[in-house]
Backbone of each chain as ProteinMPNN parsed JSONL, in Angstrom:
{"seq_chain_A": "XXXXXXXXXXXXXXXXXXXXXXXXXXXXXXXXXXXXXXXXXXXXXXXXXXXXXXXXXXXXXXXXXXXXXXXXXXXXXXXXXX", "coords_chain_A": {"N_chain_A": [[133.793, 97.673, 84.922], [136.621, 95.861, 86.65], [136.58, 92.662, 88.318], [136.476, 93.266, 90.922], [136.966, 92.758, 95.115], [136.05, 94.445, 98.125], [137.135, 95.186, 100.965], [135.092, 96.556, 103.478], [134.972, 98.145, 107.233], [132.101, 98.524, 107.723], [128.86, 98.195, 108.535], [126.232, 96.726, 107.045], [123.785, 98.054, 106.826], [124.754, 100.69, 107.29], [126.047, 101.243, 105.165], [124.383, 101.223, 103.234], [122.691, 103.244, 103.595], [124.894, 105.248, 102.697], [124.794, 104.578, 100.04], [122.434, 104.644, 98.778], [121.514, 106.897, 97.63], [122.809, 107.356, 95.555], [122.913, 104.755, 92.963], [122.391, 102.844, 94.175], [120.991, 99.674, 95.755], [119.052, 98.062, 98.537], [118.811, 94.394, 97.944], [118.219, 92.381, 99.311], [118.476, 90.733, 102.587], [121.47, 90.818, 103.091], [122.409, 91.865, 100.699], [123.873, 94.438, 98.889], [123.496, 96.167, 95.942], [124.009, 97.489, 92.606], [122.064, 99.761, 90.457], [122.43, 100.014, 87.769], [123.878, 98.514, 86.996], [122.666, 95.978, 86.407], [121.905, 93.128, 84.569], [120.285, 91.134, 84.05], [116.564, 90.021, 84.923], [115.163, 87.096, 86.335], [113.394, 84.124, 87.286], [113.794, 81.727, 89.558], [114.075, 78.163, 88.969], [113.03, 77.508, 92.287], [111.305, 79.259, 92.667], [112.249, 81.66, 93.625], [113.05, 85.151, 93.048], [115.933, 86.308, 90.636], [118.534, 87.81, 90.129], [120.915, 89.1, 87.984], [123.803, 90.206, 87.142], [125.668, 92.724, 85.27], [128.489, 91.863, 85.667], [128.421, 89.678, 85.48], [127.979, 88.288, 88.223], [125.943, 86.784, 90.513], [122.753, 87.032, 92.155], [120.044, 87.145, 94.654], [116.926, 88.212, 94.796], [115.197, 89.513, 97.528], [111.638, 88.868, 98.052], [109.98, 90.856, 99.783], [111.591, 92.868, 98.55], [111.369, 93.766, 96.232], [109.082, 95.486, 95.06], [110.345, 98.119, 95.722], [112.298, 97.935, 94.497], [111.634, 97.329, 91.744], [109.614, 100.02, 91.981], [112.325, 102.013, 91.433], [113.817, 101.231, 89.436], [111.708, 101.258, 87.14], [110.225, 104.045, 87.652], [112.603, 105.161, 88.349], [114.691, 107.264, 90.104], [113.132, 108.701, 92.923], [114.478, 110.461, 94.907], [117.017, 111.143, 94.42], [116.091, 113.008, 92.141], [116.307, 112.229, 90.022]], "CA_chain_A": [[134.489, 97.417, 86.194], [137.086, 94.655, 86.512], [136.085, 92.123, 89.258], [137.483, 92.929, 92.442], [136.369, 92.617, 96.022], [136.833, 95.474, 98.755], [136.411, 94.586, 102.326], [134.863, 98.084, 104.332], [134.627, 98.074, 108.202], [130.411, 99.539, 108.066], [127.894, 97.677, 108.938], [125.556, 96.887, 105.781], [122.856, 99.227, 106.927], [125.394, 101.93, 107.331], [127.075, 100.908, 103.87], [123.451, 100.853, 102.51], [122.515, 104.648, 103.734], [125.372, 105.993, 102.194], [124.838, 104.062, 98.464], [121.377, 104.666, 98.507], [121.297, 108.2, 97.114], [123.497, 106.568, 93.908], [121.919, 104.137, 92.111], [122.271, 101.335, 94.464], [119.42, 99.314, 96.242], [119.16, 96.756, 98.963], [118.215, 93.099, 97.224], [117.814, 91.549, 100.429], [119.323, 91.2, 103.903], [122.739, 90.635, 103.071], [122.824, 92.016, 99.424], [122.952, 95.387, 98.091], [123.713, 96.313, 94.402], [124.163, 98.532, 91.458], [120.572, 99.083, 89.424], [122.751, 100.358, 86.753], [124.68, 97.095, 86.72], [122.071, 95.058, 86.536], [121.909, 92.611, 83.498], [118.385, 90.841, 83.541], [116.125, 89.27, 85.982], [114.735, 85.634, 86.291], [112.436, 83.418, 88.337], [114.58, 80.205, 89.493], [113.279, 76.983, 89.401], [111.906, 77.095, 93.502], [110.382, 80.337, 93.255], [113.424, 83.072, 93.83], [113.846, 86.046, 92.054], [117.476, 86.085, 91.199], [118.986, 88.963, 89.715], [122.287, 88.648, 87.276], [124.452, 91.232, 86.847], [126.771, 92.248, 84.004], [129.674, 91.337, 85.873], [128.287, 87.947, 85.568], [127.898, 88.02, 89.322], [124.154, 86.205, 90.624], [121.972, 87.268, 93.669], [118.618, 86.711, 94.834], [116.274, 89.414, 95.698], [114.221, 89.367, 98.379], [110.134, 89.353, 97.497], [110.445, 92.387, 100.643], [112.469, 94.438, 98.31], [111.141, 93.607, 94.724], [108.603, 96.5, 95.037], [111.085, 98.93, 96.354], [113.327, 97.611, 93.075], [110.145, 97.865, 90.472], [110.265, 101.298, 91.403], [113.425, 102.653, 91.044], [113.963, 100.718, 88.034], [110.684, 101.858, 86.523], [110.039, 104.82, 87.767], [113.617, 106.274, 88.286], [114.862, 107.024, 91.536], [112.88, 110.248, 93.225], [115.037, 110.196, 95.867], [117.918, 112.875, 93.771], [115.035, 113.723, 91.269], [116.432, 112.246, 88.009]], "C_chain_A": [[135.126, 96.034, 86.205], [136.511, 93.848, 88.092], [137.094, 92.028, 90.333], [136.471, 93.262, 93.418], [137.066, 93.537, 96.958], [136.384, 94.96, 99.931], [136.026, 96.263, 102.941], [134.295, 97.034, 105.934], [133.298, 98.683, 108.714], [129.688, 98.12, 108.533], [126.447, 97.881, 107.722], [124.473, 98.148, 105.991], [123.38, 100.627, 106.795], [125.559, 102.373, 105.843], [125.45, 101.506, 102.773], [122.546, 102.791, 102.104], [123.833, 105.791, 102.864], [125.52, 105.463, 100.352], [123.335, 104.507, 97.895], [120.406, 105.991, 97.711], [121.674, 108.06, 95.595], [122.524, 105.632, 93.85], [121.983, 102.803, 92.567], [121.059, 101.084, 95.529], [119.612, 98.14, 97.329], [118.005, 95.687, 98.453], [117.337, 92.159, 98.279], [118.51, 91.839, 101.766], [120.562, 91.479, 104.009], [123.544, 91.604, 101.706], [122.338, 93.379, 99.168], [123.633, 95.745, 96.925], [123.126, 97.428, 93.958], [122.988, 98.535, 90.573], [121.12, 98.989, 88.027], [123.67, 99.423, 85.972], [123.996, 95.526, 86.257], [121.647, 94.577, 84.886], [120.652, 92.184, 82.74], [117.88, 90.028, 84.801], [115.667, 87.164, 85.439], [114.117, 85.135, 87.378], [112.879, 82.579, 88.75], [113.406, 79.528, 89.352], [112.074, 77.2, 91.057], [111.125, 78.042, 93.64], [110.954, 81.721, 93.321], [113.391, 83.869, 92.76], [115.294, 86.508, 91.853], [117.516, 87.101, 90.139], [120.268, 88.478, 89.164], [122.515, 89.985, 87.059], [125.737, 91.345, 85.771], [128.261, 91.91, 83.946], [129.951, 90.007, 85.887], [128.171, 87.403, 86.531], [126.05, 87.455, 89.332], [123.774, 86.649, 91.938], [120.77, 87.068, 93.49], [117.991, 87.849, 95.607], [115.012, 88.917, 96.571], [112.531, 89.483, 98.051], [109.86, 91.075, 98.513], [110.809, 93.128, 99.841], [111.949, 94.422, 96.995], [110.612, 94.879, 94.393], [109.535, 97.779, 94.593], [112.249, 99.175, 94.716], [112.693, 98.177, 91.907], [110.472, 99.385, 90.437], [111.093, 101.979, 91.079], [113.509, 102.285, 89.469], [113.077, 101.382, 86.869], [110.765, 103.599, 86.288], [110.974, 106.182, 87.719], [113.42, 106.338, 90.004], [114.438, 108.755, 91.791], [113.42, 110.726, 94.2], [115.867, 111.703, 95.623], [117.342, 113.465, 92.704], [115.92, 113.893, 89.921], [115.261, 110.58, 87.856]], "O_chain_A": [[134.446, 95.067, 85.861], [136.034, 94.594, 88.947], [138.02, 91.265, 90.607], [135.413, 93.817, 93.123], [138.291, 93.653, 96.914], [135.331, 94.326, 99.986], [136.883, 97.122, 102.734], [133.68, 95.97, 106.006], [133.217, 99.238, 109.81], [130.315, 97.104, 108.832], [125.809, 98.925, 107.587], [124.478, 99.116, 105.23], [122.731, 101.566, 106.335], [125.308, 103.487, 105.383], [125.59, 102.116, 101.713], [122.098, 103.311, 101.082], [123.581, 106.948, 102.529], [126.308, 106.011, 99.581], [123.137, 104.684, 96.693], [119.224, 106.061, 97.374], [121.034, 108.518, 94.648], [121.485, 105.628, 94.512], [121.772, 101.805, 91.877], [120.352, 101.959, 96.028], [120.361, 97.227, 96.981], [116.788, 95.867, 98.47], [116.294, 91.517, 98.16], [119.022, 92.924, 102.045], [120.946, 92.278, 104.862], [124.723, 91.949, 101.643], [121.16, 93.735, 99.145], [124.817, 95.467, 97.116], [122.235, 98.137, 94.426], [122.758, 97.517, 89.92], [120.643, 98.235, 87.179], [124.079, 99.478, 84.812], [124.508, 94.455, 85.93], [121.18, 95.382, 84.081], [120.142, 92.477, 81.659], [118.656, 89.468, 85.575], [115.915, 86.426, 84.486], [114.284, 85.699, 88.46], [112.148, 81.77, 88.179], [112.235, 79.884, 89.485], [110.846, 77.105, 91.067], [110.255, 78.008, 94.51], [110.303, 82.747, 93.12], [113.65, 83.457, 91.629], [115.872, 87.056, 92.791], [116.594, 87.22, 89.333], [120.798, 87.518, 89.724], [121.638, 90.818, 86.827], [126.542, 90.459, 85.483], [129.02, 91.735, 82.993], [130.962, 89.344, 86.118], [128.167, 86.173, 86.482], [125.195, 87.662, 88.471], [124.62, 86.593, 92.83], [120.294, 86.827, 92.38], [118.352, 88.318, 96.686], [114.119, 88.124, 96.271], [112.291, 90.64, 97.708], [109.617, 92.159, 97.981], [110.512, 94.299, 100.081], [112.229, 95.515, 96.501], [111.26, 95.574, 93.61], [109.522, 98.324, 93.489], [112.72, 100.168, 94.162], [113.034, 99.161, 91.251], [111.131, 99.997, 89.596], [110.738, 102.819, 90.253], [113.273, 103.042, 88.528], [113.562, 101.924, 85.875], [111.145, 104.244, 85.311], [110.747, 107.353, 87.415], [112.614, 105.853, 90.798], [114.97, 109.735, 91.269], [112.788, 111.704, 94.599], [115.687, 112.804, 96.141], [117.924, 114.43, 92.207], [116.185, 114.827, 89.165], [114.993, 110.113, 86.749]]}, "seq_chain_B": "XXXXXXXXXXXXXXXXXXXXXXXXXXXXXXXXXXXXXXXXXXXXXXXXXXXXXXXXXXXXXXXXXXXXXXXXXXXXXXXXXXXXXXXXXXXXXXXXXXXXXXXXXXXXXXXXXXXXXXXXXXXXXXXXXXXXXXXX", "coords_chain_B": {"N_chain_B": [[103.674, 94.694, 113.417], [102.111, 93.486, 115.227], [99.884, 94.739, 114.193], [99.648, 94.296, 111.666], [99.341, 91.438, 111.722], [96.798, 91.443, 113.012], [95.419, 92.336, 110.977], [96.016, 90.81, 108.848], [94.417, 88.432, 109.756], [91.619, 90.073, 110.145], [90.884, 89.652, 107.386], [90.843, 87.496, 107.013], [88.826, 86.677, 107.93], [86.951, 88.032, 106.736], [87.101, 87.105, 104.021], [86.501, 84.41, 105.035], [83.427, 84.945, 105.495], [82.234, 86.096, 102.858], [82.463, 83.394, 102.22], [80.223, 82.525, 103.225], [78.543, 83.839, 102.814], [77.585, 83.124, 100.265], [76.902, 80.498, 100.45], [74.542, 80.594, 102.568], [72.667, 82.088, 100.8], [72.596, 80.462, 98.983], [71.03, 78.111, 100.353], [68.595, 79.901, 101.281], [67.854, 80.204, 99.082], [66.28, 77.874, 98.24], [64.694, 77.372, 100.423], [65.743, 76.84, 102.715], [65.413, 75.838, 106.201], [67.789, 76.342, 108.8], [69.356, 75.297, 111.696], [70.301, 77.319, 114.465], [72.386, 76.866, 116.004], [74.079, 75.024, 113.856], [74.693, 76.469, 112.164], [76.313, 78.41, 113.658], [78.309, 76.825, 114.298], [79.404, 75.983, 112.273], [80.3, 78.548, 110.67], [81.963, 79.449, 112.723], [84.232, 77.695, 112.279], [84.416, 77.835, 109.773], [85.942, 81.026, 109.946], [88.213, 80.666, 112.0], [89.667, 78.899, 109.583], [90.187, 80.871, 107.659], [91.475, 83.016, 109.82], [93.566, 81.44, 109.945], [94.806, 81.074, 107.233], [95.412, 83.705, 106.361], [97.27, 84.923, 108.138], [99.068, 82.253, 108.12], [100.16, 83.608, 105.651], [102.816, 85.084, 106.449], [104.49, 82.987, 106.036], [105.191, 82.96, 103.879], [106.665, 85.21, 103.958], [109.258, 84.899, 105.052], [112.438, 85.174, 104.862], [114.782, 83.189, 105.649], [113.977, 81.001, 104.739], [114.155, 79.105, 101.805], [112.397, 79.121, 99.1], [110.975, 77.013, 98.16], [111.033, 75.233, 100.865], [109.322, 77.33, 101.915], [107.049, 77.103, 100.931], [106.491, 74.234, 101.183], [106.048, 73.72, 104.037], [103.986, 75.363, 104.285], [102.149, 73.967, 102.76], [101.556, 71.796, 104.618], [101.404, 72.369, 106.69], [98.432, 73.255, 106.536], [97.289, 71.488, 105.434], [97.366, 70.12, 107.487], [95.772, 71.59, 109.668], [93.448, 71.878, 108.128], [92.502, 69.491, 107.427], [91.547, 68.03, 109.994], [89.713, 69.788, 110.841], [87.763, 70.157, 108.7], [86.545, 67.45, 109.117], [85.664, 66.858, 111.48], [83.368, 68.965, 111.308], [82.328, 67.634, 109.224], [82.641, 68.37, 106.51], [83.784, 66.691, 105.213], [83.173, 63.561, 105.143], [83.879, 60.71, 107.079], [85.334, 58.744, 105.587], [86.884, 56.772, 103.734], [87.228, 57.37, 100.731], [86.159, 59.652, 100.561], [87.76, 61.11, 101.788], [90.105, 61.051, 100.571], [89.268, 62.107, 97.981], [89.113, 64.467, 98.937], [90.822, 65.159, 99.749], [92.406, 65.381, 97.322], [90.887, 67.631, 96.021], [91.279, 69.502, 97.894], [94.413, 69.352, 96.987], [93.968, 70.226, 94.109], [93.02, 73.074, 94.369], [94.633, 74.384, 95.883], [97.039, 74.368, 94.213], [95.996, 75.844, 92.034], [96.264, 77.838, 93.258], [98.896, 78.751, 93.479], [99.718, 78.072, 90.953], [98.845, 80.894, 90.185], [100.309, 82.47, 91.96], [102.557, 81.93, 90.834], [102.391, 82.785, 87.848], [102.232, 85.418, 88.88], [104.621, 86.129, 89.596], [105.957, 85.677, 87.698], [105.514, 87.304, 85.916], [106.055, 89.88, 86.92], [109.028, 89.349, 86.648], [109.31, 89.668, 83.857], [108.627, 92.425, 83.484], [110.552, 93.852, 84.942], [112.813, 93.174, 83.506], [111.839, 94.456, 80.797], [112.503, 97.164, 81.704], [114.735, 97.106, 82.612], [116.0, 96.559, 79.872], [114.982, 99.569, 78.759], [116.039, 101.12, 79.592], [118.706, 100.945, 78.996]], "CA_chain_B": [[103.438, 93.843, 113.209], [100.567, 93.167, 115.855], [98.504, 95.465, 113.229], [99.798, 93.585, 110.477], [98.841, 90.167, 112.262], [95.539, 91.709, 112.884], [94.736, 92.923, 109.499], [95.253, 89.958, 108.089], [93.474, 88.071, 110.243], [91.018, 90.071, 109.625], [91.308, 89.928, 106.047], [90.658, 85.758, 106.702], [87.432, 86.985, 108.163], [86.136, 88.267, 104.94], [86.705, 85.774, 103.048], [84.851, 83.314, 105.561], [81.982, 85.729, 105.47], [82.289, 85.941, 101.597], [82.273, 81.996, 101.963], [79.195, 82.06, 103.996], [77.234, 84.696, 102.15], [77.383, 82.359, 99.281], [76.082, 79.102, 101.185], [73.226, 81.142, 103.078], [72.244, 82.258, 99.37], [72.035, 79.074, 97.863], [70.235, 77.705, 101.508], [68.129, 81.136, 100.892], [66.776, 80.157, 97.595], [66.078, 76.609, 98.146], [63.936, 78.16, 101.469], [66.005, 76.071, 103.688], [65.623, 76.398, 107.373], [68.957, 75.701, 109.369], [69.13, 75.842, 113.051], [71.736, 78.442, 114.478], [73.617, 75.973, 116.174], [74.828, 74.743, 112.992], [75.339, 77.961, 111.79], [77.44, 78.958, 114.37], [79.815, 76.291, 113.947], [80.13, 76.514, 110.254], [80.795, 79.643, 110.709], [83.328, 79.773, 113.455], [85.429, 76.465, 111.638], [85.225, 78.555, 108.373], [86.846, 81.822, 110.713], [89.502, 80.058, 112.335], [90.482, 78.586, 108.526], [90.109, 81.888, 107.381], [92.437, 83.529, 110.093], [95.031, 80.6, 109.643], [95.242, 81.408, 105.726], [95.884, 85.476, 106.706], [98.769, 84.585, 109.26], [100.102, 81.861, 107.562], [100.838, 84.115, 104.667], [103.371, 85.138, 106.898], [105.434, 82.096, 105.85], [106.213, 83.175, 102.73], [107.9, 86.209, 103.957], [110.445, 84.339, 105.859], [113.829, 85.058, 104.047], [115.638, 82.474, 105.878], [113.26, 79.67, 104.015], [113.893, 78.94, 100.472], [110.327, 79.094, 98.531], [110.387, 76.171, 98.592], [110.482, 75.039, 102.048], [108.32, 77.684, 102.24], [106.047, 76.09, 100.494], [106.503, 72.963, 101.972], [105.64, 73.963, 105.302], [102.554, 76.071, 103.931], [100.783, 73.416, 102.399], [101.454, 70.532, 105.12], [100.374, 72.847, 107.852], [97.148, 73.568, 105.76], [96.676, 70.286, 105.448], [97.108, 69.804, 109.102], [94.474, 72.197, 110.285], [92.017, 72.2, 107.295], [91.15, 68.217, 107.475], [91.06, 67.958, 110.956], [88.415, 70.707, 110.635], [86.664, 69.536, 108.338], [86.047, 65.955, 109.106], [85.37, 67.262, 112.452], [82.294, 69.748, 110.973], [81.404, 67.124, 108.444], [82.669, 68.656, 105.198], [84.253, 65.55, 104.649], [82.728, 62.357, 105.499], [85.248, 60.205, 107.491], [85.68, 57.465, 104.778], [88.782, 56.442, 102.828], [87.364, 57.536, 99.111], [85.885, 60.871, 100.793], [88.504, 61.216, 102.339], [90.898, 60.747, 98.998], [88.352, 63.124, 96.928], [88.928, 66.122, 99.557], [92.705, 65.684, 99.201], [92.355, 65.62, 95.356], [90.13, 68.912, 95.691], [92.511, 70.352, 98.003], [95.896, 69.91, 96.497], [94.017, 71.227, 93.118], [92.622, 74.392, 94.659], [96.318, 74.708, 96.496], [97.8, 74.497, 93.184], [95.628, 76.94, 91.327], [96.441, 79.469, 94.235], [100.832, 78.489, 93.419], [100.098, 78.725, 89.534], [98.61, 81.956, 89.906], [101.313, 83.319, 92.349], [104.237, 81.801, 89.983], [102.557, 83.556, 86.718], [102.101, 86.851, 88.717], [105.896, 86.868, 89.897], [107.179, 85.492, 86.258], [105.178, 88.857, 84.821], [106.852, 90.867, 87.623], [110.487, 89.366, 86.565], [109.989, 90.96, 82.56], [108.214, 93.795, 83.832], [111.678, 94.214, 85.702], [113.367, 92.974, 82.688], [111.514, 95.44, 80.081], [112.769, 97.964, 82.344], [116.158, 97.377, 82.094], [116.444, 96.837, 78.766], [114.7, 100.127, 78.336], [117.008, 102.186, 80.45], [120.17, 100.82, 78.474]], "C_chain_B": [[102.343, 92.833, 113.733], [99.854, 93.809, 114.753], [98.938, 94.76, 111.97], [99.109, 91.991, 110.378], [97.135, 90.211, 112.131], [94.976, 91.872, 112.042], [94.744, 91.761, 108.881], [94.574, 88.723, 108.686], [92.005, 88.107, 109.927], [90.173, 89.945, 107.96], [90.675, 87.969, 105.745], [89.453, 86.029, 106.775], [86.826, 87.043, 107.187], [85.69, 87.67, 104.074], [85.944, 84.774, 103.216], [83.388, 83.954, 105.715], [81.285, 85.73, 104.166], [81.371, 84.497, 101.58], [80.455, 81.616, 102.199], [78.289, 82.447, 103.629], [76.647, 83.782, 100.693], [76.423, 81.209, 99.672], [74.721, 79.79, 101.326], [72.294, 81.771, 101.59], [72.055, 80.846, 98.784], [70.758, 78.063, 99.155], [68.42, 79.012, 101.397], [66.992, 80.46, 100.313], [66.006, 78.496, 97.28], [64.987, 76.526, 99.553], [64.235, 77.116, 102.41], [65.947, 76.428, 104.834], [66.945, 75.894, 108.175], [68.774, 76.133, 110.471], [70.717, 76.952, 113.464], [72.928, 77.508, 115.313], [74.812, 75.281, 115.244], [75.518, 75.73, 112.376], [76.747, 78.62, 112.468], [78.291, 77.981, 114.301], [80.275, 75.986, 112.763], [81.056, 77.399, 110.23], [82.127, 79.99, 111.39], [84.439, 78.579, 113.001], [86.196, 77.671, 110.581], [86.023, 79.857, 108.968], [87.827, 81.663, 110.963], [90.1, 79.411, 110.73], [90.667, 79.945, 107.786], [91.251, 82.983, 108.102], [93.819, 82.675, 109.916], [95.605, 81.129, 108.235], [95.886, 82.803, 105.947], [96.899, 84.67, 107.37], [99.626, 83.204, 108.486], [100.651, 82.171, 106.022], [102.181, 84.702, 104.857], [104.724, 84.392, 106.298], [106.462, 82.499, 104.511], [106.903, 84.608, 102.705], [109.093, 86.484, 104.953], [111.796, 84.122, 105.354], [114.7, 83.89, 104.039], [115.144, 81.226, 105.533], [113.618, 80.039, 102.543], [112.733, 79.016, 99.983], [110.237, 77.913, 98.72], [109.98, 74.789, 99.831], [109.533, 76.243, 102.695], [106.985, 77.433, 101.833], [105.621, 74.786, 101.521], [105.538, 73.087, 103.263], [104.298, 74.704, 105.039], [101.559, 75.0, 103.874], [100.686, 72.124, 103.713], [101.011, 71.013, 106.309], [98.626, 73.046, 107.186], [96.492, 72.722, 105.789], [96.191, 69.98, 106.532], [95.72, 70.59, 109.699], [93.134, 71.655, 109.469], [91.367, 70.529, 107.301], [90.696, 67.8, 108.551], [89.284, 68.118, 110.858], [87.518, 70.208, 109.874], [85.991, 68.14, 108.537], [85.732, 66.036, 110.666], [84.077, 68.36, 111.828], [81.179, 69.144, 109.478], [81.449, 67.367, 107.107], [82.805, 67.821, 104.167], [83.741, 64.56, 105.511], [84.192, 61.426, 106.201], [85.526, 58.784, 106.848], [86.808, 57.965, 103.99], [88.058, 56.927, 101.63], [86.463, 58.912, 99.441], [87.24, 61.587, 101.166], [90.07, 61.55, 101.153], [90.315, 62.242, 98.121], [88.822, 64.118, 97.76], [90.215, 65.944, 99.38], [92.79, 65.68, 98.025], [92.492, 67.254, 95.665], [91.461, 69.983, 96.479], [93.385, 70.51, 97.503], [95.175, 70.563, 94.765], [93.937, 72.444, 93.317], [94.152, 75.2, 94.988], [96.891, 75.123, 95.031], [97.384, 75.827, 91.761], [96.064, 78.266, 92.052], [98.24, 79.458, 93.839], [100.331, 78.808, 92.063], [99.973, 80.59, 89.499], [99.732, 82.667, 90.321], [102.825, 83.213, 91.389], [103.757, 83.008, 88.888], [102.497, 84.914, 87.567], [103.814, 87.205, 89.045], [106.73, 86.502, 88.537], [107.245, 87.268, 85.236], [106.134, 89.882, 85.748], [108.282, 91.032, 87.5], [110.467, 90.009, 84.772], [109.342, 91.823, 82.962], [109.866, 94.424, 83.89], [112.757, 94.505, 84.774], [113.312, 94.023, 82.022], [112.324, 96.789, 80.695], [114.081, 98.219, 82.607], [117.301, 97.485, 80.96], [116.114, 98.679, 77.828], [115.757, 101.336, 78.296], [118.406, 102.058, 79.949], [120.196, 102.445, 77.202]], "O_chain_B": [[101.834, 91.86, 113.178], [98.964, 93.053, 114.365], [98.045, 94.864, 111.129], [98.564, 91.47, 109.406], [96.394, 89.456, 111.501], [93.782, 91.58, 112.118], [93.708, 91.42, 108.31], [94.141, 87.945, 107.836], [91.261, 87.175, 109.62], [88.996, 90.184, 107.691], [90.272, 87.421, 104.718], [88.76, 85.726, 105.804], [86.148, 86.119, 106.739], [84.611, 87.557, 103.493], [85.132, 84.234, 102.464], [82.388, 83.32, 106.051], [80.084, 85.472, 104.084], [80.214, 84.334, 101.194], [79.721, 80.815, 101.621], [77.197, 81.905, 103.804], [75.505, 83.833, 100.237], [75.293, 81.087, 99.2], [73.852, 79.671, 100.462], [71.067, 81.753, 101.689], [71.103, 80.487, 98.091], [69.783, 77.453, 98.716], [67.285, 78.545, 101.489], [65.841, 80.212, 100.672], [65.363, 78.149, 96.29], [64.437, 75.43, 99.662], [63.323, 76.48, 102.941], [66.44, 77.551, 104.945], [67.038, 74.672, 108.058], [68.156, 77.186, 110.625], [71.764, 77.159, 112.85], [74.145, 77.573, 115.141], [75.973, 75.038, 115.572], [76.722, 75.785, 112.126], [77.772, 79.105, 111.988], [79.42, 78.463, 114.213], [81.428, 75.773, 112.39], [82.241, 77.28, 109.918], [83.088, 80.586, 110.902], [85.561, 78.68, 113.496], [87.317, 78.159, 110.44], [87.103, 79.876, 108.378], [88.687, 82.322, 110.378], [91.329, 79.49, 110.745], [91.724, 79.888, 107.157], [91.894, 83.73, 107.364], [94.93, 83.185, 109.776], [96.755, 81.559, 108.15], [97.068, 82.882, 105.61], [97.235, 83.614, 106.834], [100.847, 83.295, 108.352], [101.314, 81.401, 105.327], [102.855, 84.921, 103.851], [105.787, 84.982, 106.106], [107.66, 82.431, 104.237], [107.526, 85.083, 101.755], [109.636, 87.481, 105.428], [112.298, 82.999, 105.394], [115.283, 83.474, 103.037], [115.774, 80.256, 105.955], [113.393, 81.172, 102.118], [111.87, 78.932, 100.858], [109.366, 77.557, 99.513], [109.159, 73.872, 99.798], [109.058, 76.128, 103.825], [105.971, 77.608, 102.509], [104.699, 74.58, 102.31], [104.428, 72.564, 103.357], [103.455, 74.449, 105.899], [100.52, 74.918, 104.528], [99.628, 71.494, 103.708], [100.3, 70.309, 107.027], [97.734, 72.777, 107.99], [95.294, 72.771, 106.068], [95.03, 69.645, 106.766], [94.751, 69.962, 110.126], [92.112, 71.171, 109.956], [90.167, 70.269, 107.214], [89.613, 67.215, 108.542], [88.287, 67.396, 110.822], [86.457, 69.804, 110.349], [84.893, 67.885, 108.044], [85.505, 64.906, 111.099], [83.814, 68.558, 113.014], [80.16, 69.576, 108.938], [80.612, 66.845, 106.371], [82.42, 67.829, 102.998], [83.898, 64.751, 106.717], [85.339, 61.564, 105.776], [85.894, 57.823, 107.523], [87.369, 59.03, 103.733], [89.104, 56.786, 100.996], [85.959, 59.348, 98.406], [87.565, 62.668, 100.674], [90.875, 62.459, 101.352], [91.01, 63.197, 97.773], [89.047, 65.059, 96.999], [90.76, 66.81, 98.696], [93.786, 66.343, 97.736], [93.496, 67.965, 95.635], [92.225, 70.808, 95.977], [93.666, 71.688, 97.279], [95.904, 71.379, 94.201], [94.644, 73.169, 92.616], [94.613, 76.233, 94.502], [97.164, 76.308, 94.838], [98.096, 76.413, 90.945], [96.178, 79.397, 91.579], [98.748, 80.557, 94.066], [100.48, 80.008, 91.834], [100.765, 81.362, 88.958], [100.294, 83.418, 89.525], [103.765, 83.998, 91.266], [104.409, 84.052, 88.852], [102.783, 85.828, 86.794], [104.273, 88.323, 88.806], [107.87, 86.903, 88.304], [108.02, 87.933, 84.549], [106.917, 90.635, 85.169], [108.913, 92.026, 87.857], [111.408, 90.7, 84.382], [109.925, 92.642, 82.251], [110.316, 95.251, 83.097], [113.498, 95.485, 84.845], [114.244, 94.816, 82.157], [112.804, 97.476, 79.794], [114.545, 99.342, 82.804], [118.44, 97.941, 80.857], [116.655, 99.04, 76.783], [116.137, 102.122, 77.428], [119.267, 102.855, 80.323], [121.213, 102.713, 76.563]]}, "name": "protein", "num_of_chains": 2, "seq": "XXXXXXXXXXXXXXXXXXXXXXXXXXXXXXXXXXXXXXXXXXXXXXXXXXXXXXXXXXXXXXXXXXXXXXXXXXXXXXXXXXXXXXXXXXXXXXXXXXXXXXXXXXXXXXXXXXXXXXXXXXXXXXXXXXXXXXXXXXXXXXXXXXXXXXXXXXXXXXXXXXXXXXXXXXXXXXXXXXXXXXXXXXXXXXXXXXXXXXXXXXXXXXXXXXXXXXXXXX"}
């Protein structure tokens, strides 16, 4: 994917219910993302788990959502039962 | 989130009961007699530090804090309650080189409770890792 930015008129929660069946996840309050995009994790320096992606983009996941992340990642998402 | 408050509240409880079952065991075996007056305010100091620790775990799941002002604010409230308390129940003697020694002991104990939580979230970031390299 080349790096472009789309603006949508939803409301993240909305945005979040309709990605959430695909392979995307909310990170945190503001942030939700692609698992299948995802490059490697890391611990920062203060404590954050920050997430890099292979677009070379950076975010920070919430400790709230890490779980929620673990599994999919792990486990696969049982959600559409692959 | 009231039942979440409550639980770990109670959850501080435990641990000051834990705390206490230990003492009264070593008081026990040494066939000490203690009066219950003392007892009871051992007991209810170590409670109230016990529900502060439950509820102010709270802090660290405050998004809009960095860790490490969540930190920050963890240990300097901690501080705030826990020497009061104790130098008020006698744990600590109210001299300057007692006084020194219990802030030693504390910020080590503090710091064994932060190493542990860093190594369990460093294992949780290759867990995460392993897991994406697996899936490529």
């Amino acid at each position: 994917m080349n790096r472009q930015s789309i603006e949508l008129k939803l409301k993240l929660y909305e945005i979040e219910e309709l990605l959430i069946p695909h392979q995307f996840l909310r990170f945190s309050k503001s942030v939700i993302g692609n698992v299948d995009q995802i490059a490697r994790f890391e611990v920062s320096f203060n404590g954050n788990l920050c997430v890099h992606f292979k677009t070379g983009s950076k975010e920070y996941v919430s400790r709230a959502y890490v779980a929620q992340l673990k599994q999919k990642l792990i486990w696969g998402d049982s959600k559409d039962g692959n | 989130m009231v039942i979440e408050v409550i639980k770990r509240v109670m959850l501080g409880f435990g641990f000051s009961a834990i705390i206490l079952f230990g003492v009264l065991t070593g008081l026990m075996l040494k066939d000490a007699v203690v009066p219950a007056k003392l007892l009871w305010g051992n007991l209810s100091a170590s409670m109230i530090i016990g529900a502060y620790f439950g509820v102010a775990s709270f802090i660290f799941e405050y998004d809009r804090w960095s860790p490490l002002k969540q930190l920050t604010v963890h240990f300097l409230l901690s501080i705030a309650l826990y020497f009061p308390i104790s130098i008020m129940m006698n744990w600590i003697p109210l001299q300057p080189l007692s006084i020194a020694l219990g802030l030693i002991m504390f910020i080590v104990i503090y710091s064994i409770f932060w190493s542990g939580f860093r190594y369990y979230f460093k294992k949780q970031a290759e867990a995460l890792n392993a897991s994406v390299r697996r899936g490529r």
